[in-house]
BADO-798936 format. One record per residue: z negated, x negated, y of N, C-alpha, C, O, CB in turn; residue in one letter. Coordinates in steps of 0.001 Angstrom, whole numbers, padded with zeros to 6 digits, always signed. Each point is the difference from the previous one (the first is absolute). Glycine has a CB too. Layout:
BEGIN
ZXYZXYZXYZXYZXYa/...
***
This chain:
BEGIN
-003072+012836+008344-000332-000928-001057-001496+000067-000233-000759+000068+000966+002709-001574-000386x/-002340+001492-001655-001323+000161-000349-000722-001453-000227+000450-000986-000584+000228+003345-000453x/-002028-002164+001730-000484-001284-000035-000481-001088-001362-000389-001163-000110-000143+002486+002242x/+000855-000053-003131-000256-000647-001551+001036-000939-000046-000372-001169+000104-000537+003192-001445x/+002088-001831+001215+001098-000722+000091+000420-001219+000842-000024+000015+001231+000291+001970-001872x/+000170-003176-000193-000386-000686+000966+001322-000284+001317+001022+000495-000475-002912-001487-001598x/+002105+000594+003022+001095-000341+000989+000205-001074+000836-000870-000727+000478+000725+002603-000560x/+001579-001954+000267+000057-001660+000462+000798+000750+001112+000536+001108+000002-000456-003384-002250x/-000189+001237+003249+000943+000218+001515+000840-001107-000444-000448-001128-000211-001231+001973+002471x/+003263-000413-002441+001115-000553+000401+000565-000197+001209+000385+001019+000572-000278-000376-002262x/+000052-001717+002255+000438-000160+001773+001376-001121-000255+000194-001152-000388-003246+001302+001945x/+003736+000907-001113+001661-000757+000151+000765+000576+000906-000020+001218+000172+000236-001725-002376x/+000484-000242+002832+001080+000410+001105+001022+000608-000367+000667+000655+000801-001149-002247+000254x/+000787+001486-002324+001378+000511-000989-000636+001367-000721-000607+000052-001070+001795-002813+000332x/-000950+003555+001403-001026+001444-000412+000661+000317-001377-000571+000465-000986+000051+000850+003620x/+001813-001650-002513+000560+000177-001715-000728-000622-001138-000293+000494-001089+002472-000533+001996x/-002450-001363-000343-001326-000475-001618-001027+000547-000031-000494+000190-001112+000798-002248+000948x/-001079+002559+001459-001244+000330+000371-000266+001530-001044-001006+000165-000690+001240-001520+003567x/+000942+002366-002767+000096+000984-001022+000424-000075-001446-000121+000859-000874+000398-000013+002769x/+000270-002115-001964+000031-000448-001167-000513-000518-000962+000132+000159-001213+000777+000019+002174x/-001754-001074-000099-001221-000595-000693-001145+001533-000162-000631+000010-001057+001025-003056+002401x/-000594+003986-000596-000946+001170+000172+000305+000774-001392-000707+000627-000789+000726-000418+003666x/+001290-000525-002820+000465+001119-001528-000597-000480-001156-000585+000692-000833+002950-000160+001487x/-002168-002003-000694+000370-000571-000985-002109-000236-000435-000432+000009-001153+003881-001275+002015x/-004162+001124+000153-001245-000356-000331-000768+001683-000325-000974+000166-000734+001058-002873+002429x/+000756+003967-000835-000617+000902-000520+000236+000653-001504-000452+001081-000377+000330-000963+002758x/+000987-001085-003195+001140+000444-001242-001238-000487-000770-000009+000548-001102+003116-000952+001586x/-004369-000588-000285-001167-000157-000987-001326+000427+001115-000880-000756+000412+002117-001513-002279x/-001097+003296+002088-000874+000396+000613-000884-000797+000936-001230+000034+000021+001595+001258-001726x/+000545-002118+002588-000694-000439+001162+000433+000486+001231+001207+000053+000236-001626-001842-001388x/-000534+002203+002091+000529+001057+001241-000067-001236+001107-001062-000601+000163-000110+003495-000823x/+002090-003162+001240+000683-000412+001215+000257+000723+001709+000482+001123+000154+000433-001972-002447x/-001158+000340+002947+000248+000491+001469+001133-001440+000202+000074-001132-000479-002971+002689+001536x/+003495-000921-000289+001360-001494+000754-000729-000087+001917-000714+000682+000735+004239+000443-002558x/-002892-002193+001858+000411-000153+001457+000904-000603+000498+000247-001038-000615-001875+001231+000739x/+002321+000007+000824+001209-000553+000171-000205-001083+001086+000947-000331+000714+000296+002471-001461x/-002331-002632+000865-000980-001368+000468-001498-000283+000076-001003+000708+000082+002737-000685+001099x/-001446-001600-001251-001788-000203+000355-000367+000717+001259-000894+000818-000219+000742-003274-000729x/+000486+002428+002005-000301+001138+000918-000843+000934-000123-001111+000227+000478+002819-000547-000163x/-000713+001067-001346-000375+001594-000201-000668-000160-001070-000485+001114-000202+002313+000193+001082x/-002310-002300-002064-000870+000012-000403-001704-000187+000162-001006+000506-000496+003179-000693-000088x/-001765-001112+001833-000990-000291+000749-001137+001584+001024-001156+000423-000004+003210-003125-000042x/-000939+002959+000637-000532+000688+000404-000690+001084-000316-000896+000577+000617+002039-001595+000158x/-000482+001311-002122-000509+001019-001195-001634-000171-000576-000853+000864-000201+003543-000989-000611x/-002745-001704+000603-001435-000258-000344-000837+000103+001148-001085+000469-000346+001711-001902-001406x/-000573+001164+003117-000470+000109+001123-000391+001458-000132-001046+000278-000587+002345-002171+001803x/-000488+002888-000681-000192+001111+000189-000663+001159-001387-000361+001153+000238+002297-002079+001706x/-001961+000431-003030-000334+000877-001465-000997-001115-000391+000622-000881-000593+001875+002322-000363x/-003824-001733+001069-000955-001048-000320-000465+000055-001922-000366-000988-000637-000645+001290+003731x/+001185+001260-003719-000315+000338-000987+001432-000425-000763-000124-000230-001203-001866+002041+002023x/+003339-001941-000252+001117-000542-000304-000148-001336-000873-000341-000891+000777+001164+002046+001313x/-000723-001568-003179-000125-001069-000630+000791-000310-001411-000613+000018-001067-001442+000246+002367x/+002981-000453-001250+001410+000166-001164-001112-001467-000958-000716-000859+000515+004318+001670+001397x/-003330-000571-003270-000052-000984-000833+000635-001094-000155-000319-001075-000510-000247+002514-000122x/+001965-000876+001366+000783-001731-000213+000807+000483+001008+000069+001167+000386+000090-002335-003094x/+000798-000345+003347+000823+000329+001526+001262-000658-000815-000217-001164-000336-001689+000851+003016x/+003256+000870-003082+001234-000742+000109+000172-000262+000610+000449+000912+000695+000233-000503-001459x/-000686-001513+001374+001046-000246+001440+000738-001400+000224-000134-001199-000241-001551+002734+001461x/+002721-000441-000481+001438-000973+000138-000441-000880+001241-000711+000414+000916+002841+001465-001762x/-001570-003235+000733-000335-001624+001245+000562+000822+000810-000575+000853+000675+000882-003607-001587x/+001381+002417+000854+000603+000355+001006+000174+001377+000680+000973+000652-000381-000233-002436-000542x/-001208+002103+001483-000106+001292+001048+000337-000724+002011-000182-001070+000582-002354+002590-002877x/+003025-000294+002619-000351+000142+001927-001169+000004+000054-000774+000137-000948+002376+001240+001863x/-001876-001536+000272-001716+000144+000078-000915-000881-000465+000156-001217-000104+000278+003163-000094x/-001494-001242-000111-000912-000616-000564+000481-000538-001867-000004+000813-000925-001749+000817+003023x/+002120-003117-002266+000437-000111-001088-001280+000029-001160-001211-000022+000220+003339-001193+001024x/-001550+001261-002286-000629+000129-001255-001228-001179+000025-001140+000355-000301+003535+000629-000975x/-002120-002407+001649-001325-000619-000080-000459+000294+000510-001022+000335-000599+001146-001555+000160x/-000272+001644+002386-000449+000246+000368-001173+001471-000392-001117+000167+000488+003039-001940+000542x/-001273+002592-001952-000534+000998-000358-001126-000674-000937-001183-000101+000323+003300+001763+000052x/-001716-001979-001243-001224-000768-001503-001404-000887+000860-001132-000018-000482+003761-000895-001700x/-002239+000180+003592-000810-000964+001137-000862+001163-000029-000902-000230-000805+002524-001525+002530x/-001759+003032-001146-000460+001125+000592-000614+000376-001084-001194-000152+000259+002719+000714+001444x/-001396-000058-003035-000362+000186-000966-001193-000824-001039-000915+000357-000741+003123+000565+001489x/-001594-002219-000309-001273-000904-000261-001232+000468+000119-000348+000518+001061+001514-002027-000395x/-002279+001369-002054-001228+000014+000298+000123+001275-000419-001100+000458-000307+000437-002137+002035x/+001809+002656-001905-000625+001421+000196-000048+000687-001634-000251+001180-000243+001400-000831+003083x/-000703-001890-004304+000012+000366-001134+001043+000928-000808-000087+000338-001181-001955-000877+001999x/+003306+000950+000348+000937+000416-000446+001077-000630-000432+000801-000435+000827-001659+001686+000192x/+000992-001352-001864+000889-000519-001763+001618-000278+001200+000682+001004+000206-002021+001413-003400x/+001684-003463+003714+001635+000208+000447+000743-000733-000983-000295-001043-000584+000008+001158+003141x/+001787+000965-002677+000960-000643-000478+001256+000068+000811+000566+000996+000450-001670-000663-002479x/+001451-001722+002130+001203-000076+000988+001001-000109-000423+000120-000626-001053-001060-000123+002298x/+001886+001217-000709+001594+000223-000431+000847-000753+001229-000376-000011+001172+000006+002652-002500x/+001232-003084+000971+001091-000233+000705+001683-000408-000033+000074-001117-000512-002220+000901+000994x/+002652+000403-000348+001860-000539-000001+000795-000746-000418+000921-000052-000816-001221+000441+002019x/-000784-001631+000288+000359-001293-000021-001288-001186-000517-000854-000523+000716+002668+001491+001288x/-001602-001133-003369-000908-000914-000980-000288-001426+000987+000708-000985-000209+000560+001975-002469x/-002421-001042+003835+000125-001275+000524-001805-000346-000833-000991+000595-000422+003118-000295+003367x/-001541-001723-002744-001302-000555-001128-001275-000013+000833-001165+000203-000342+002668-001969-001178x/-000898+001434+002868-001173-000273+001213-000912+001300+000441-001075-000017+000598+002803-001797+000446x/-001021+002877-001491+000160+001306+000952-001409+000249-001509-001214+000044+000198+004762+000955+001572x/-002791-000873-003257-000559+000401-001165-001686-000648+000112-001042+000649-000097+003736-000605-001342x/-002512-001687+001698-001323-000500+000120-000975+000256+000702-001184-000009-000338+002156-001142-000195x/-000267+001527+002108-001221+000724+000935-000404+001394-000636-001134+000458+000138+002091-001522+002194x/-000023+001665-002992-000844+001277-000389-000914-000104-000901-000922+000746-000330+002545+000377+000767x/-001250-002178-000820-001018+000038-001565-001086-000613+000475-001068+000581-000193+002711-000887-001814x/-001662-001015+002745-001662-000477+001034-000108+001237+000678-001211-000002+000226+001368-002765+000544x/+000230+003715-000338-001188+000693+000970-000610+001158-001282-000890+000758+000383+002328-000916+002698x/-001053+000269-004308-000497+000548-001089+000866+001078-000679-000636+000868-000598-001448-001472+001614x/+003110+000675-001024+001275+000965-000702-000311-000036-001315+000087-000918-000815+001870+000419+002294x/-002521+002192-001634-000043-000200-001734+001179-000548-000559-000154-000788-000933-001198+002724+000658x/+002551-001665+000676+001307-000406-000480+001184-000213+000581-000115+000459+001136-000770+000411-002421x/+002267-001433+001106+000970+000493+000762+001251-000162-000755+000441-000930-000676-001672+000477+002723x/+001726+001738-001712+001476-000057-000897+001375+000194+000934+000200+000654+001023-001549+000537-003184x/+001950-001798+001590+001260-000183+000624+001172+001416-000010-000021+000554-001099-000557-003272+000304x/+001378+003249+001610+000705+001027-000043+001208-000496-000319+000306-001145+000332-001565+002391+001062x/+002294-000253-002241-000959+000953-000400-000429-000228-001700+000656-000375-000972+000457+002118+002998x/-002804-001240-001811-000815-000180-001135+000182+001057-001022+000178+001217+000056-001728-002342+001356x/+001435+000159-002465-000383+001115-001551-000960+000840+000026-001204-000232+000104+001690-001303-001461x/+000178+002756+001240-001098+001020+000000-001010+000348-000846-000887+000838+000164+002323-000254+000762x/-001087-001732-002387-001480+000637-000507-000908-001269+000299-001188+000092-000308+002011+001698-001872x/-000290-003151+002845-000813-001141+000889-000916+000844+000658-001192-000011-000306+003016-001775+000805x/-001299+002622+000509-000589+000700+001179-001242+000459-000203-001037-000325+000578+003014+000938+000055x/-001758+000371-001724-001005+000742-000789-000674-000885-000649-001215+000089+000179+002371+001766-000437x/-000854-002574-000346-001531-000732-000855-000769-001070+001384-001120-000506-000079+002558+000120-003165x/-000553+000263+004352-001400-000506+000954-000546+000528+000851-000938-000522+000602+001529-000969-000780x/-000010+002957+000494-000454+000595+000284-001654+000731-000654-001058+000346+000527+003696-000687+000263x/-002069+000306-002243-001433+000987-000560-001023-001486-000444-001070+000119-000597+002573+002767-000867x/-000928-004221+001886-001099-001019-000172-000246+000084+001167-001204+000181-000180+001644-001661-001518x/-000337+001507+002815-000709+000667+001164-000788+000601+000548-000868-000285+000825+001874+000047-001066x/-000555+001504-000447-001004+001047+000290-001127+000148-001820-000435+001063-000442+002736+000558+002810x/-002443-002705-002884-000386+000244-000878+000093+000588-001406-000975+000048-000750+000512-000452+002562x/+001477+000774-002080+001058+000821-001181+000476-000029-001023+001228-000008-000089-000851+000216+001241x/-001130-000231-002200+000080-000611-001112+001485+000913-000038+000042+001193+000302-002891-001986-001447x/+004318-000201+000614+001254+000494-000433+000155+000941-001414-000254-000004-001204+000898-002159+002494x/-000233+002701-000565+000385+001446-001319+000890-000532-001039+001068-000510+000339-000937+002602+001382x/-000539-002005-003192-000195-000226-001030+001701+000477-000504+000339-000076-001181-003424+000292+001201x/
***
């Protein structure tokens, strides 16, 4: 992926949306990496310091290290999150949005939803 272009890290446990959502954001030319957890995303920013996606999808519910927990970690670091999840809990929606969630959409989401907050995210004026 070329660094002109811009890219978001998708992190979901359901590797089927994770390539789905990848298709669907590279179909307007946005380049995507997945992970199939905060984990392995985490550890990805740890270990790759020049590593810095424009925006993070990410799903609450995960094993592991869950999705808030991921956005907690992220804090401070100016990366655009949008959270996804399953199960629509209001409590769950509100903590994401106080610890600073550019957004959060409910699964499964409209795909051209996805895309227009996605490219308000990463900055993107929507194609005409």
């Amino acid at each position: 992926m070329s660094d002109s272009n811009p890219s978001v890290a998708v992190i979901d446990d359901d590797m089927s949306v994770g390539r789905a959502v990848k298709r669907l954001l590279q179909s307007v030319s946005i380049g995507a990496d997945t992970y199939p957890s905060g984990d392995e995303f985490l550890d990805t920013l740890a270990a790759i310091p020049r590593y810095r996606p424009g925006c993070v999808i990410l799903d609450i519910q995960m094993p592991g290290t869950n999705g808030l927990e991921v956005q907690r970690r992220l804090s401070g670091s100016g990366i655009p999150v949008i959270l996804t999840t399953a199960y629509d809990d209001a409590g769950v929606r509100s903590q994401g949005l106080a610890l600073g969630a550019f957004g959060n959409l409910c699964k499964p989401f409209n795909a051209a939803i996805l895309i227009q907050a996605v490219q308000a995210a990463l900055g993107i004026a929507p194609a005409p």
